[in-house]
N, C-alpha and C positions, 0 to 999 in steps of 0.2 A: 158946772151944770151942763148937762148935755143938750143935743139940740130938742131932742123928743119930752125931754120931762117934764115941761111946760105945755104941753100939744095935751089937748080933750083925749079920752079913751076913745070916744068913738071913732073919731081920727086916726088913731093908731090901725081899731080893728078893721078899717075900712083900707087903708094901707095896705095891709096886710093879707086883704082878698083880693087885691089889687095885683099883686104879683103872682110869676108865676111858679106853680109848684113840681116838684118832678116825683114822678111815677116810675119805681120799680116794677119791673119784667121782671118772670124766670123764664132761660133759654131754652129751646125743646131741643139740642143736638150741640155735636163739636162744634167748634168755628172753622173756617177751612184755612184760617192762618197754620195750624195744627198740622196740615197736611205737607210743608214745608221741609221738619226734619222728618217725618214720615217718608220721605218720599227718597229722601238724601240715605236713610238707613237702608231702605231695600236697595239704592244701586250701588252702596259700600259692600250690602251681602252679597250683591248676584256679581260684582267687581271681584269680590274675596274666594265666591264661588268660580268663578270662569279661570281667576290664580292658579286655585288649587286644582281643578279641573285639565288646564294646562300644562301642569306642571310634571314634566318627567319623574320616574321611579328613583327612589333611591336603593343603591345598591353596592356592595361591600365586597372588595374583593381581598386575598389573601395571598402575599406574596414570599418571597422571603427575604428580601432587603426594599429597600425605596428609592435605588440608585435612579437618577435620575430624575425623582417624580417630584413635580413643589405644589404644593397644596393653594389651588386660587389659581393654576398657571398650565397645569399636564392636562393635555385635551385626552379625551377617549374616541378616536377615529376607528370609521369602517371606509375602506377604499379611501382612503385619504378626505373622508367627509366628516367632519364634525360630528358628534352624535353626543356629546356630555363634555365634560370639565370634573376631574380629583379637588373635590370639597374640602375633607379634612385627610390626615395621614398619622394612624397612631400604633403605638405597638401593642400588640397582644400580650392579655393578661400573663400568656407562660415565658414572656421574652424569647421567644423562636422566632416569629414571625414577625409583620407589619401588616395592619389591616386599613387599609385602602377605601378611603368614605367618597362616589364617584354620583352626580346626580349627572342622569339622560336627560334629555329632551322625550317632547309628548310624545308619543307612538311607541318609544322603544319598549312598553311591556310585552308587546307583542312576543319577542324575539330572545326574551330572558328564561331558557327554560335550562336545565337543569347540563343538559350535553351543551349550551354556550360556551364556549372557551373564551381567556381572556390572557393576555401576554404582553410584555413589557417590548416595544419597536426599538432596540439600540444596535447600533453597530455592532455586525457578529462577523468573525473570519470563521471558517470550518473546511472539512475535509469535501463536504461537499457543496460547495460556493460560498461566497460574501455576498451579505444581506445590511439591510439597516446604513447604507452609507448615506442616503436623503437626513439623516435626523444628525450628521455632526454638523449641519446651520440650522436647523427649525428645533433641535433637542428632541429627546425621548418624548415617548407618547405613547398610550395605551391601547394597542390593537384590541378588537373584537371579532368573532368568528360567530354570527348568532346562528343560531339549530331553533326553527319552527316548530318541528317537535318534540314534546316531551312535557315533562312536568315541571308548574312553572316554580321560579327560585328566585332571591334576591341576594345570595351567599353564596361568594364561587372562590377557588382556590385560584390563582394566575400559576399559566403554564411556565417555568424556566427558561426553556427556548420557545420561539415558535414555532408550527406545527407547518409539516412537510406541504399539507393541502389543506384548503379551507372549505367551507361549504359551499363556495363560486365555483369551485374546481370541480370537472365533469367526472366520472371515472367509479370505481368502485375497489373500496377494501376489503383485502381478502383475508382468513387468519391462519397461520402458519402453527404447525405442533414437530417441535423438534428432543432428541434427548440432549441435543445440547446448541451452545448459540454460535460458538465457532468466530470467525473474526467479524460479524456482521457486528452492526449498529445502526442508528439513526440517521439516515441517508443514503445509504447503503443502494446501489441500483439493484433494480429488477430489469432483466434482460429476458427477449424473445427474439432466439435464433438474431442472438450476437447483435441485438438492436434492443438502446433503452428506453422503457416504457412502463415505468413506474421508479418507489421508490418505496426500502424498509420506512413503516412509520414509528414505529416504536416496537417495544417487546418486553414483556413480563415473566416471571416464575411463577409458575403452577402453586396453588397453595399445598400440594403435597408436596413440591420439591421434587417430583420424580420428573418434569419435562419442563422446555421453555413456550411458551406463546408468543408467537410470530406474527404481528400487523403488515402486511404490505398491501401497498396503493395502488392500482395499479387503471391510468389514467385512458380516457374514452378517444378513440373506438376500440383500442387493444385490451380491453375488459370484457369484449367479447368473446375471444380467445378462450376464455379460460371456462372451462364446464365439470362437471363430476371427474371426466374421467382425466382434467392435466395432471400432470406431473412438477414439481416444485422441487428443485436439489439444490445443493448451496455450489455456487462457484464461489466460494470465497480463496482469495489469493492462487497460489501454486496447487492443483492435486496432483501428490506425490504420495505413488503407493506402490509397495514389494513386497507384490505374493507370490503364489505358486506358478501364477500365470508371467511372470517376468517383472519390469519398471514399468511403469506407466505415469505421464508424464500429463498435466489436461487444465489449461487456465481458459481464462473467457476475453478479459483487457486488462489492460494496466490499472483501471481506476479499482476493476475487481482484486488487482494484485494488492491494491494498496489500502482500500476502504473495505473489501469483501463485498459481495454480492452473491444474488437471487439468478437462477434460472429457469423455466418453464418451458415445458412445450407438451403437447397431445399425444402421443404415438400411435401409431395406424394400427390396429389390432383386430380381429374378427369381429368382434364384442361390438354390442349396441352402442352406438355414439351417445356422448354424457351429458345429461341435463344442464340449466341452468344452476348453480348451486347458490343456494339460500345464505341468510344471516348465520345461522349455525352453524353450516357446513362448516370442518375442518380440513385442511389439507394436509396429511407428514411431508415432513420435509425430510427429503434424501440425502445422505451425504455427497453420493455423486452421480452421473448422469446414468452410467452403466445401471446402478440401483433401480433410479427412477426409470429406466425404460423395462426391467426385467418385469417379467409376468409375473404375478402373483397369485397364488394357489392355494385355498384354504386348508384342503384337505393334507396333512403331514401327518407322515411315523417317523419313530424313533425305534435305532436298534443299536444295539451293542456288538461290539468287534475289538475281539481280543488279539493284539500282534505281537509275537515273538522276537526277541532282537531290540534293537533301538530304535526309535522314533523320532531322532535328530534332525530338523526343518519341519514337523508336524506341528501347527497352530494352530486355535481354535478361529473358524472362520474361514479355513482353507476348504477347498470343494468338494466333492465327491464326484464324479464323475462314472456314467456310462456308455462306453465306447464312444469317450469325448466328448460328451453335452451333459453337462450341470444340470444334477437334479438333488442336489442337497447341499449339506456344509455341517463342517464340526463343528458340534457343538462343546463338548469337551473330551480333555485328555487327561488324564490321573496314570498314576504308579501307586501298585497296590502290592502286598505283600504278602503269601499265603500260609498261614502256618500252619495249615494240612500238609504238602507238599514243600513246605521249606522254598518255595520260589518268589521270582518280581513275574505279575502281573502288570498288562498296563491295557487297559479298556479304555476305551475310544467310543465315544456316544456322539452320533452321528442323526441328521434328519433330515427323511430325503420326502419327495414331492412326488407319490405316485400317480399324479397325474400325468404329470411331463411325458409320461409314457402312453400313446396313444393305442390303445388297442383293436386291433383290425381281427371282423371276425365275430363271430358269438360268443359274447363273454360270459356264456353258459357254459362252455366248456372247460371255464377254471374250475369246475364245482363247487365256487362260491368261496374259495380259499381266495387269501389275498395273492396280486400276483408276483409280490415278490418272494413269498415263502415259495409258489409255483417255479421260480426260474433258479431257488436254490437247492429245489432238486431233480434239476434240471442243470447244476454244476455251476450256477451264481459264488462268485467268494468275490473276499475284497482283498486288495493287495496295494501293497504303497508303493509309493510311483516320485520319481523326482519332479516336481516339475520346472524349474529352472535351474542348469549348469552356474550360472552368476551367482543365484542365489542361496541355491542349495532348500528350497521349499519343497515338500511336499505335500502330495493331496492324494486321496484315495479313491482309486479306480473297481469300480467293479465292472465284472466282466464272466463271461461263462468260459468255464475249463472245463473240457471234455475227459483230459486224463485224470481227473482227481475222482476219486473214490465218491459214492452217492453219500450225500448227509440232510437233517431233518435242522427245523429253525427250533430250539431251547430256548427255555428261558433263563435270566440272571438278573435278580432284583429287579423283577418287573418291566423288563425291559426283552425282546426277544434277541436272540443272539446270532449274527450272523456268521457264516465258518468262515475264515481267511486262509490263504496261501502265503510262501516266502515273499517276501519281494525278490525283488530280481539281483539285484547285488547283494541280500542275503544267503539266492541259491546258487550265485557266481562262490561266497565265501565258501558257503555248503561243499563245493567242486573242490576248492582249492585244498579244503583244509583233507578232501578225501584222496587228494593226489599226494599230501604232505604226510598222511598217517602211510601210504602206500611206500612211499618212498623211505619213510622210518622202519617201515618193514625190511627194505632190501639192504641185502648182505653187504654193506656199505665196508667193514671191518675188511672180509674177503677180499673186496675190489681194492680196497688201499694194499693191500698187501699185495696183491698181483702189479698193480699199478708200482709200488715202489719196487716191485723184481726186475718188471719189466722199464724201468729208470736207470736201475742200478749195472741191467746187461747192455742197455746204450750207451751207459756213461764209461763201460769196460769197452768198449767197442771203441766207442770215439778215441779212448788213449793207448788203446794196444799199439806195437811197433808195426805190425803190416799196415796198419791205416796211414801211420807217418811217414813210411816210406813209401805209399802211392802215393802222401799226398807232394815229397819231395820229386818222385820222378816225375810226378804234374806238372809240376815246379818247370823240370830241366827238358819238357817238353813244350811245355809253352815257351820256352826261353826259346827254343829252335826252330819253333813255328814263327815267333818273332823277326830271326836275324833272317829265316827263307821270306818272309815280308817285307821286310830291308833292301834284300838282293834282290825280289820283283819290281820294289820302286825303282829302284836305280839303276839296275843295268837291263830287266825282262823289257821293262815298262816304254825305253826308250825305242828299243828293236821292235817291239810288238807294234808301238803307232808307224813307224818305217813301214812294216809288212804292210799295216791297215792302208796305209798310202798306196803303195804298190798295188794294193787287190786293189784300188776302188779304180786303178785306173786299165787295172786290164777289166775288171766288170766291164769298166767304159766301154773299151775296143770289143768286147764279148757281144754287147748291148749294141754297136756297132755292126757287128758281124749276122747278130742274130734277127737282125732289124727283118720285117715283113719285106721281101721280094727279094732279098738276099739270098745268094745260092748257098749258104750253107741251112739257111730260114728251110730253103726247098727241100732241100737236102735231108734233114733232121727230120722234118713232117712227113716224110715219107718212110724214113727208118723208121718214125715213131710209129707209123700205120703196121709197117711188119713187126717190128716187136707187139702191139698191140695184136696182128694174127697169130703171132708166137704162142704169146700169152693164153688166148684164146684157144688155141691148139693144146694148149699146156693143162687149162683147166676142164678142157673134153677129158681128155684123158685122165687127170688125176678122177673127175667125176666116175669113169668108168672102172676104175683100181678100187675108189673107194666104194662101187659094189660088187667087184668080181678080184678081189685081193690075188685068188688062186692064178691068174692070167700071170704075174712076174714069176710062176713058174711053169703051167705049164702054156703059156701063149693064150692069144684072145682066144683062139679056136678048141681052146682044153675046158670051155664051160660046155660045152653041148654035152 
């Protein structure tokens, strides 16, 4: 039995008002225990947010091997400064390539635009320096070149080599249009009056195929240098060329010998000095300097010239010339065949610059006719011309010939024709061959026959016996002339110097006697005085015989 089951009711319910009872509340709001993980999730998101917020771009690059790269360990450096870390490294779907997974650090979207270049830093030898030798201790690593302009990207192809300049580098590229590339390449110098001052950067093919595109660098302040109006010609290696004009021989340096190279320069010309040239601009590239400094003249004709003979050293590309200064060049040479006249033709299409010709004067006076049709009848012709003995090239000269007959410029398949003369060693043949039909003329038969007569009576002469026996008694006189030259040596010769002794010493006594103050000295000078009036007396008188002859007969007094 319990302790209560015996106890009054009253007792119980008096008890039981006795204690105390509790009272349910409803709360009006959260608790602020609540605000606890409340509080812990907002700085997990704004933690999550500041993350993601700091966290560099992810970006893919595409190469075509991964020598060198490990995935968690290849840095992505600018100037040798950290700038990311290669994430993952996998290959592309078509197995050509490997694509390159690289997260930056924050800021770098900045500088991600579509011209960023990206390339692998290893150890390179080249023709135009060694590079990369810092990365055989710190290992390969992925250079960047970031371009603030452009449109932005997260997908870029990685360059093969690295690029000549980067966007630190001061200077300006320029682009080059050639028909062809020649020994140039990627490093290649650019040269300014034989001083280097850039460098090829690269070069592509035209999507027509007809020409190449030519990058060069060319690094500040000699980027100033360059305006509308330079000139760009390749010095690549040796130029070695033989035209009509002789050898010519023309390099820049050894590295150009070896690597090829770029040359520029302005040339001084009348013409308005040359702007700055723009992103578009192209420049031709020359093959050589001569080209690149030649004037250029928009306005050209074409004429045809027909030459008789051979045209052996005639190429296309050889000059044309007017009394020595180039004002065109061949354009071609053909052998044609005529089945009118059963002959060889050979037309020569030719294109000259009538500007080059400066006209002094009122050029109203041509009557509006061109002036070279004016000066071909006026006796203009073209004539082929050697121009080097070594080479045997020629080039065609025109010139005015006074003795050639008046002629009119024709036409021939659209082209106007101009008249030609011999050449010169054709009109030498012309000579020759007229002095050979001249002499096929002469009685050649005749003269052999007089010639063998007159052979045939010398050859009787020389053996007749009167010739033999002059030439015997020649014989037995020279023998006698001989043996009297015998007898003068040896017995004339000895008495003759005796004699010569003897005279020289009476001269002596003579030389002696006749000495000045000698009486026979007195003596003599004084006979020589009257012979001398003798004399004198002698030539009175023949003077007067020889105008009065008749006196030796009838006496001086028979003139009166």
């Amino acid at each position: 039995m319990s302790e209560n089951e015996g106890a009054p009711q009253g007792s119980l319910r008096q008890d039981q008002e006795d204690r105390p009872q509790a009272v349910v509340r409803r709360g009006s709001g959260l608790s602020p225990v609540w605000l606890i993980p409340l509080v812990a999730v907002l700085i997990g998101a704004w933690l999550a947010v500041k993350t993601l917020a700091e966290r560099g771009p992810t970006i893919r690059i595409e190469f075509a091997t991964a020598s060198g790269l490990q995935a968690g360990s290849t840095k992505v450096k600018f100037k040798d400064v950290d700038v990311g870390q290669v994430s993952a490294i996998d290959v592309s779907p078509d197995l050509k390539t490997v694509i390159v997974t690289a997260e930056l650090k924050h800021g770098a979207a900045d500088f991600l635009t579509e011209g960023t270049r990206f390339w692998v830093e290893r150890p390179r030898v080249t023709a135009s320096g060694v590079s990369g030798l810092e990365t055989l201790l710190s290992g390969a690593y992925i250079a960047i070149d970031p371009v603030l302009r452009g449109k932005a990207s997260r997908y870029f192809k990685g360059l093969e080599e690295p690029p000549l300049f980067t966007t630190a580098d001061s200077g300006t590229q320029f682009r080059l249009r050639s028909p062809t590339l020649g020994s140039l390449s990627v490093g290649s110098p650019v040269y300014y009056r034989q001083i280097q001052v850039g460098q090829v950067a690269g070069f592509s093919l035209d999507p027509d195929g007809e020409a190449v595109d030519i990058e060069v660098f060319v690094s500040a302040p000699h980027d100033r240098l360059v305006s509308t109006s330079t000139r760009f010609w390749n010095a690549s290696g040796v130029d070695f060329s033989l035209g009509a004009s002789g050898i010519q021989v023309d390099t820049q340096s050894l590295m150009a010998v070896l690597i090829g190279g770029v040359s520029f320069d302005t040339p001084d010309t009348i013409d308005a000095p040359g702007e700055q040239p723009t992103d578009e601009h192209v420049f031709p590239l020359y093959p050589n300097r001569d080209e690149a400094h030649e004037q250029i003249y928009l306005d050209k004709e074409r004429y045809l010239l027909f030459f008789k003979g051979s045209v052996r050293g005639l190429s296309v590309g050889a000059p044309v010339l007017l009394r020595g200064i180039a004002i065109g060049q061949v354009l071609d040479v053909q052998l044609q065949f005529s089945a009118d006249d059963f002959q060889f033709h050979i037309p020569v299409l030719i294109e000259i610059e009538p500007d080059r010709i400066a006209v002094r004067g009122d050029p109203d006076k041509l009557g509006g006719a061109s002036l070279v049709k004016q000066l071909v009848s006026q006796g203009l012709r073209g004539q082929l011309k050697a121009g080097s003995l070594i080479t045997g090239q020629l080039y065609v000269e025109l010139d005015l010939h006074e003795e050639v007959p008046p002629e009119l410029v024709v036409k021939h398949g659209g082209y106007d024709v101009l008249p030609t003369v011999p050449a010169s060693l054709d009109a030498l043949t012309t000579k020759v061959t007229d002095i050979l039909d001249r002499l096929m003329a002469f009685p050649l038969d005749q003269v052999g026959r007089d010639l063998a007569e007159t052979v045939a009576g010398a050859n009787a002469m020389v053996n007749s016996e009167g010739l033999r026996r002059g030439v015997a008694e020649m014989e037995g006189a020279l023998a006698e002339v001989r043996a009297v030259a015998e007898r003068l040596n040896t017995e004339i010769a000895p008495e003759l110097a005796a004699t010569l002794q003897q005279t020289t010493s009476t001269l002596e006594d003579a030389r002696q006697i006749l000495a000045d103050g000698s009486p026979i000295s007195v003596e003599v000078r004084r006979m020589l005085q009257e012979v001398s009036g003798a004399a004198r007396s002698l030539r009175i008188m023949a003077d007067y015989l020889e105008r009065h002859p008749e006196a030796l007969l009838k006496g001086k007094g028979g003139t009166r």
